[in-house]
C-alpha positions in Angstrom: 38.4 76.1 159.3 38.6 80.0 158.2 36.4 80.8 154.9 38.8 83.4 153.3 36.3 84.8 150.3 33.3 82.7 149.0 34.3 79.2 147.6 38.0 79.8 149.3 38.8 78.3 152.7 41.9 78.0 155.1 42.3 75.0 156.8 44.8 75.1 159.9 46.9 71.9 161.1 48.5 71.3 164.5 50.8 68.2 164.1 50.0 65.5 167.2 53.0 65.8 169.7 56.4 64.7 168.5 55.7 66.0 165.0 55.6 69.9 165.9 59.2 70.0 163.8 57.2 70.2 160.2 59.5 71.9 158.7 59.1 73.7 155.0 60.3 76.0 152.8 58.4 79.0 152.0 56.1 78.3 148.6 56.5 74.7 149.0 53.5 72.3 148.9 51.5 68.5 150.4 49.7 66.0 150.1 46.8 65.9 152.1 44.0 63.4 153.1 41.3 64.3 155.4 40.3 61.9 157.4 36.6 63.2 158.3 33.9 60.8 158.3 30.4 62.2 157.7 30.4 60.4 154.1 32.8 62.8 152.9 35.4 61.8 150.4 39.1 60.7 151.6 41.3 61.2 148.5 45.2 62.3 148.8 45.4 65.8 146.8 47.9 68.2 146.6 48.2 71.9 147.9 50.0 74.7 149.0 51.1 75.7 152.2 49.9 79.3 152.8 51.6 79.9 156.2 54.8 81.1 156.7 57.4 78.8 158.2 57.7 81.0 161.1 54.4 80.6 162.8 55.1 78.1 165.8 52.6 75.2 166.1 50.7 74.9 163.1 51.0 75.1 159.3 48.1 75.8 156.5 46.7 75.4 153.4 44.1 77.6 151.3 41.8 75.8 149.3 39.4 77.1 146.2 36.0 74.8 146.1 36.6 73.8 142.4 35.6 69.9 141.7 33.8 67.3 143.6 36.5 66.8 146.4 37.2 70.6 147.0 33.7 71.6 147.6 33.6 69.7 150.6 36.5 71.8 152.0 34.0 73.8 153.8 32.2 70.9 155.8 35.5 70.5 157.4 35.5 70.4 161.0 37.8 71.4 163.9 39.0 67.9 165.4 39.1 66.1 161.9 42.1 63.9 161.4 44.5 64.5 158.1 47.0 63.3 157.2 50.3 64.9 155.5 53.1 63.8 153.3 55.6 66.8 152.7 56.8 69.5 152.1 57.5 69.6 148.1 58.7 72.3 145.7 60.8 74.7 145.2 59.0 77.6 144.7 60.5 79.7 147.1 62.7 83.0 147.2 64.6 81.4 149.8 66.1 79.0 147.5 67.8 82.3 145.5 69.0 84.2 148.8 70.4 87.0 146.7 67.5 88.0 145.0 66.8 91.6 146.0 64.0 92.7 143.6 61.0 90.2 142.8 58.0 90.3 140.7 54.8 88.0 142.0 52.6 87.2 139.1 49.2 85.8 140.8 45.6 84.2 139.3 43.2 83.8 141.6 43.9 80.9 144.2 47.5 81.0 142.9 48.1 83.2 145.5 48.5 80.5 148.0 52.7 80.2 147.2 53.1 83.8 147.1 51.4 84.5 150.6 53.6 81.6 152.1 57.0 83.8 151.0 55.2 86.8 151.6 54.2 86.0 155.0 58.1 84.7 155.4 59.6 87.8 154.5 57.8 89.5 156.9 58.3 87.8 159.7 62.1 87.7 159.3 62.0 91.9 158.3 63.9 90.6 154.7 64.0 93.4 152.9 63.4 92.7 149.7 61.4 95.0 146.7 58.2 93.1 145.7 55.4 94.1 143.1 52.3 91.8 143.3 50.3 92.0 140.6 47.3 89.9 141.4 44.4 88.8 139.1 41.1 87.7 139.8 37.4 87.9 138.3 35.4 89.7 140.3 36.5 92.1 143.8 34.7 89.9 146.2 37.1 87.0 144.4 40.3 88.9 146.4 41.9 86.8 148.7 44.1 87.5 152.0 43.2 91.6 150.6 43.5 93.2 154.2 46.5 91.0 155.3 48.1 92.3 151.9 47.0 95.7 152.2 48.3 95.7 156.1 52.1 94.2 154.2 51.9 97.2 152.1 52.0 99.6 154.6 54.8 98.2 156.5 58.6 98.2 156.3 59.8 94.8 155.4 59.4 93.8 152.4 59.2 96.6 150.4 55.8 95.7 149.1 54.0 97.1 146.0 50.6 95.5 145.4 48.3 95.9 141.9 44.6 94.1 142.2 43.6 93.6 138.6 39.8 92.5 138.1 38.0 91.1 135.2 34.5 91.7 136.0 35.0 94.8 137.4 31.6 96.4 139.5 30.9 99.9 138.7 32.6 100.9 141.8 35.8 99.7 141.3 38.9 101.6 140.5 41.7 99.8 140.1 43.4 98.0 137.3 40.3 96.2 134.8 40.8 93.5 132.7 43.7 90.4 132.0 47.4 90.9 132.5 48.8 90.8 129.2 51.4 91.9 127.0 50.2 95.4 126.9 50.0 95.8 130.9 53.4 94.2 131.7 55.2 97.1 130.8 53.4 99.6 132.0 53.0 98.0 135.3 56.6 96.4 135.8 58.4 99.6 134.5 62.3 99.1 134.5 62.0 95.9 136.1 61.3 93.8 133.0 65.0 94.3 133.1 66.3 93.3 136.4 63.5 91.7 138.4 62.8 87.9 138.9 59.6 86.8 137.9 57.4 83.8 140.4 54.4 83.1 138.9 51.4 80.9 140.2 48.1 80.3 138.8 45.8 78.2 136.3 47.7 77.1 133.3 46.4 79.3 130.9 47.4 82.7 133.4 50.8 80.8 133.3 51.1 79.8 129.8 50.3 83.7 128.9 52.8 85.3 131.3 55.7 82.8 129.9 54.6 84.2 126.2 54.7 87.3 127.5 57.5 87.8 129.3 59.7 86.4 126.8 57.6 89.1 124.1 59.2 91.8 126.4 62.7 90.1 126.5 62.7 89.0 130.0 65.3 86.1 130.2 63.8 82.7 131.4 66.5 82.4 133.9 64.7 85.1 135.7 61.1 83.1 135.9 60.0 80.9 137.8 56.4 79.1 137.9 54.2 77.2 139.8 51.1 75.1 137.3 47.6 75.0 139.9 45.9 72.1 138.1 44.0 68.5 138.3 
């Protein structure tokens, strides 16, 4: 039980012996029910896988505290019992193996997905061209930011990452503000014409990319989308 930012945790699951064959796509999601006792809540929910299907053993899942059931994430413990229908989805590069230049569109926790193909293409050297653009309110909000900042400097993939912030301190320096129509092109450049567009988050980041994109003429055969929502 890993606490990522504030309010953002990482849970890890080993399956119990016969099971270690869990097998998933990048991207793709579960349902989960923890099984811990101590008057916490047992309710099935859904969420991401955030691993890559590459590391051996164990599988996980990064979870934002944001209703009744998630705020208990944290009082998790090491030895809990879950239990795991899956995998689901198909939000995954893997399923479009010819893909060579990708755009990730994130909002806050929807980065979940995109770490899970992320992480993938690393650990199988894919060399593929990424831009992340990544949105959250405030610095501190910046999840996995050293893992991503360590995939930048690498070979594989051929990762470009932009951290856009809302409620920018006075010491930031990056990109302020939403991602919007005005930012798109400036940020995407000539791949507005040739890239293909994943994007996970809230519905309302969604619902505004989709608007977008299509205001810039990008085809919806290139997008695809994952909705994080109750």
């Amino acid at each position: 039980v890993q606490q990522e930012v504030p309010g953002v945790w990482t849970l890890t699951f080993a399956p119990p012996p016969g099971r270690e064959d869990f097998g998933f796509l990048p991207g793709q999601w579960q349902f989960l029910t923890l099984l811990r006792g101590r008057n916490l809540p047992e309710e099935e929910h859904h969420f991401t896988i955030s691993s890559s299907p590459r590391q051996k053993g164990s599988h996980t899942s990064t979870i934002k505290e944001v209703g009744d059931f998630t705020a208990t994430i944290g009082q998790t413990k090491p030895g809990d019992e879950a239990v795991i229908q899956g995998p689901f989805g198909s939000f995954s590069h893997v399923v479009h193996p010819g893909l060579r230049d990708l755009v990730f569109i994130a909002g806050g926790i929807g980065i979940t997905p995109l770490m899970s193909n992320l992480r993938h293409m690393r650990d199988t050297g894919t060399d593929k061209k990424v831009l992340l653009l990544y949105a959250n309110s405030t610095e501190a909000d910046i999840a996995f930011r050293d893992e991503l900042a360590a995939m930048e400097a690498g070979e594989k993939p051929q990762l470009q990452v932009v951290h856009l912030i809302s409620h920018p301190g006075d010491d930031w320096t990056g990109e302020t503000g939403h991602l919007d129509r005005e930012k798109l092109p400036r940020l995407c450049g000539d791949r507005l014409a040739r890239s293909t567009f994943f994007i996970s988050g809230p519905p309302g980041l969604v619902a505004a990319m989709l608007s977008s994109l299509d205001e810039v003429g990008v085809d919806q055969s290139r997008i695809s989308v994952e909705y994080f929502a109750l």
